[in-house]
C-alpha positions as CSV (number, residue, x, y, z in Angstrom):
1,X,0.0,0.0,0.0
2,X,1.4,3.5,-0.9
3,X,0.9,6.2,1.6
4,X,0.6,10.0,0.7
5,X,3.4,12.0,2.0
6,X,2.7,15.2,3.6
7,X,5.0,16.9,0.9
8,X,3.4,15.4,-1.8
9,X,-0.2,16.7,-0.2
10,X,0.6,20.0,-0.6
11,X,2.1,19.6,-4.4
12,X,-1.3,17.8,-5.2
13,X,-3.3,20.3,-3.8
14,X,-2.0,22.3,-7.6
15,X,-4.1,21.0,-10.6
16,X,-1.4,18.6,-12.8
17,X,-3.2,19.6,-15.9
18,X,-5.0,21.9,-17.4
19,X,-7.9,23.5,-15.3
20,X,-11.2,25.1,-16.8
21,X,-13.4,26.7,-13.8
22,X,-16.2,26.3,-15.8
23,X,-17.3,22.8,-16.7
24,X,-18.5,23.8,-20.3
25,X,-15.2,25.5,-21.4
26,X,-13.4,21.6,-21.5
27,X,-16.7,19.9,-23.5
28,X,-15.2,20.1,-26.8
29,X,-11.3,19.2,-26.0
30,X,-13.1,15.7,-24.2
31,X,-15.3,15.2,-27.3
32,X,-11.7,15.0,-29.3
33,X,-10.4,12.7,-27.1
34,X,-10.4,8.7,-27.9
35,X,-10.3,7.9,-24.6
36,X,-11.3,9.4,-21.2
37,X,-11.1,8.6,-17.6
38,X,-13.5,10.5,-14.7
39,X,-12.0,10.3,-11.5
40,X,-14.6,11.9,-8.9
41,X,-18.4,11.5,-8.8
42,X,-19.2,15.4,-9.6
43,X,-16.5,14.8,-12.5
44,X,-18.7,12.1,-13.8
45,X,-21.7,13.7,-13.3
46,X,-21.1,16.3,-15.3
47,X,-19.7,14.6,-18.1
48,X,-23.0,12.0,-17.8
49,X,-25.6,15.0,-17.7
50,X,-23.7,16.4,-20.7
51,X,-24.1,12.5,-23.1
52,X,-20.3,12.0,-22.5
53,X,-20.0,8.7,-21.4
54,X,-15.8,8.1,-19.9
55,X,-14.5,4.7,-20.8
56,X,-13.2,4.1,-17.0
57,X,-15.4,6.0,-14.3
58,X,-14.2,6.0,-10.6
59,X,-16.2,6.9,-7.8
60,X,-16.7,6.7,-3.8
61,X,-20.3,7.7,-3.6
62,X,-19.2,11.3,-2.2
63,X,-18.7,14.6,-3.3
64,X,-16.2,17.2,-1.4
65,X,-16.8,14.5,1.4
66,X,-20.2,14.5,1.9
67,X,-22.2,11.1,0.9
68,X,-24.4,10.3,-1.7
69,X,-26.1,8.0,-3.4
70,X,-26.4,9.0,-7.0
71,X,-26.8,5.8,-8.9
72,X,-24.6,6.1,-11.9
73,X,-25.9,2.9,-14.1
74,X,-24.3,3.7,-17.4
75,X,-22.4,0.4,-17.8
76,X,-23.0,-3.1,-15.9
77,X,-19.6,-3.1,-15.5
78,X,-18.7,-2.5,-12.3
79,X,-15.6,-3.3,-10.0
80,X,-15.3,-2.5,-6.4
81,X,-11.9,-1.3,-4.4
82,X,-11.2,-0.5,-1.1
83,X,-8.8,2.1,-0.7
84,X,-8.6,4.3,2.5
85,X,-8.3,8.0,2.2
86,X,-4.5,9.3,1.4
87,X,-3.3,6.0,0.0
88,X,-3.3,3.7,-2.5
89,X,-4.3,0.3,-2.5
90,X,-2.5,-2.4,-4.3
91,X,-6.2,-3.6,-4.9
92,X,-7.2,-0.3,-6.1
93,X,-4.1,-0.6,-8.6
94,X,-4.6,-3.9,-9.7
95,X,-8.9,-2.8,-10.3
96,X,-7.5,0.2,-12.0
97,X,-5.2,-1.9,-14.5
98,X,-7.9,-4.6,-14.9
99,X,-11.2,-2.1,-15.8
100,X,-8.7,-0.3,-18.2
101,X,-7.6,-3.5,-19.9
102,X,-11.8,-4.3,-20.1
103,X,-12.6,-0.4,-21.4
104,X,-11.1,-1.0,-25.1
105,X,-13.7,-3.3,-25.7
106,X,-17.1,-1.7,-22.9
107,X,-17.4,0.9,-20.7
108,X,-16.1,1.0,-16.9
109,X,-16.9,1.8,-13.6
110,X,-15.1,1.4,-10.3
111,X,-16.7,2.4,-6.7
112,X,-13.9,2.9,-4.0
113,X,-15.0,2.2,-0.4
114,X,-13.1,4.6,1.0
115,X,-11.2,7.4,-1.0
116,X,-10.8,7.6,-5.1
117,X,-8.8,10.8,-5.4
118,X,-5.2,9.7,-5.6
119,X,-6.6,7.1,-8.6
120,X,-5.4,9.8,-10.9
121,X,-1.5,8.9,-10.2
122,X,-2.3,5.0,-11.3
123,X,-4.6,6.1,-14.1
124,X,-2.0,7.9,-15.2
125,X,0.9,5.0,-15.6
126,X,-1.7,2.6,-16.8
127,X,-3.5,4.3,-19.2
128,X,-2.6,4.6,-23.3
129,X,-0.5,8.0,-24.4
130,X,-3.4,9.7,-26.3
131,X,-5.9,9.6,-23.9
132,X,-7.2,11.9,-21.1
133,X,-7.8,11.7,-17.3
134,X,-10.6,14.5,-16.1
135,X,-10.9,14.9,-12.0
136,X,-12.3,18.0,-9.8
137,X,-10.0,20.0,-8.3
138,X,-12.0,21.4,-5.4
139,X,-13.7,24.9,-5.1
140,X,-11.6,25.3,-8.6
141,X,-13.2,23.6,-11.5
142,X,-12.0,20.8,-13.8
143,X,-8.4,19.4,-14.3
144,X,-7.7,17.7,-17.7
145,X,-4.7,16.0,-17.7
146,X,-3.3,14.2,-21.1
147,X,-1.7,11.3,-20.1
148,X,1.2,11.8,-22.6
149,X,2.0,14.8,-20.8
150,X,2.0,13.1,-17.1
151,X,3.3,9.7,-17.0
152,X,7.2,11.5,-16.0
153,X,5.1,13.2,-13.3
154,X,3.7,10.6,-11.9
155,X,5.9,8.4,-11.6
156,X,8.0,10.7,-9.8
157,X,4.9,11.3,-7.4
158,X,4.5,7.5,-6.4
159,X,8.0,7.5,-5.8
160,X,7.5,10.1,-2.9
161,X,4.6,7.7,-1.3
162,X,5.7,5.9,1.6
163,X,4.9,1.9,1.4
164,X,3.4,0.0,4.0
């Protein structure tokens, strides 16, 4: 299990991509994209309520930490992870790798019983090159990150976790 870093908190509090504050402004750069992976439940709202269905969706059932129960049934295929807030499970990993492998072929969605923000950082070494990873960044708007630009990044970033 990889656990966050205090140092590496406060660099991820910074969007890693690009950030639009308004939802609306990123529709047409995801509608380019081949392939795209929501990380957040308001994330995949939005991109739901606006016909843009992501290939790999992952969710905890909470928005800014406050529960929900939106039922997001856009694919039957769905994997669950447990991953505790500030890590990274190896199980989240390996669900990640897994539902990426499946979403060439069908639609994806994992819910995390616990905390899916750091699934950016995995997304982001598993992924292919041309596609895009969208996620919230709070009180701030929407980060869209293209994974050709962030695999150096990342791996440097889940270098500075500490494993348990």
């Amino acid at each position: 299990m990889l656990v966050l870093t205090d140092e590496l908190r406060r660099i991820l509090k910074k969007p890693m991509g690009q950030l639009f504050p308004d939802f609306r402004e990123a529709i047409d750069s995801i509608k380019k994209s081949e392939f795209f992976i929501s990380v957040g439940d308001e994330t995949t709202i939005n991109l739901l309520k606006n016909d843009l269905i992501p290939n790999l969706a992952i969710i905890d059932n909470s928005i800014q930490r406050k529960q929900h129960n939106l039922n997001l049934d856009y694919t039957n295929n769905v994997f669950n992870a447990n991953n505790p807030p500030g890590t990274i499970t190896d199980q989240l990993w390996e669900t990640i790798d897994l539902a990426i492998k499946k979403s060439v072929d069908e639609n994806q969605l994992i819910i995390v019983n616990g905390e899916e923000d750091l699934a950016v950082l995995p997304c982001s070494l598993l992924a292919p090159d041309y596609g895009i990873i969208l996620y919230g960044q709070p009180n701030k708007g929407l980060v869209l990150l293209k994974i050709s630009n962030i695999k150096y990044k990342a791996e440097k970033y889940i270098k500075m976790f500490n494993v348990k």
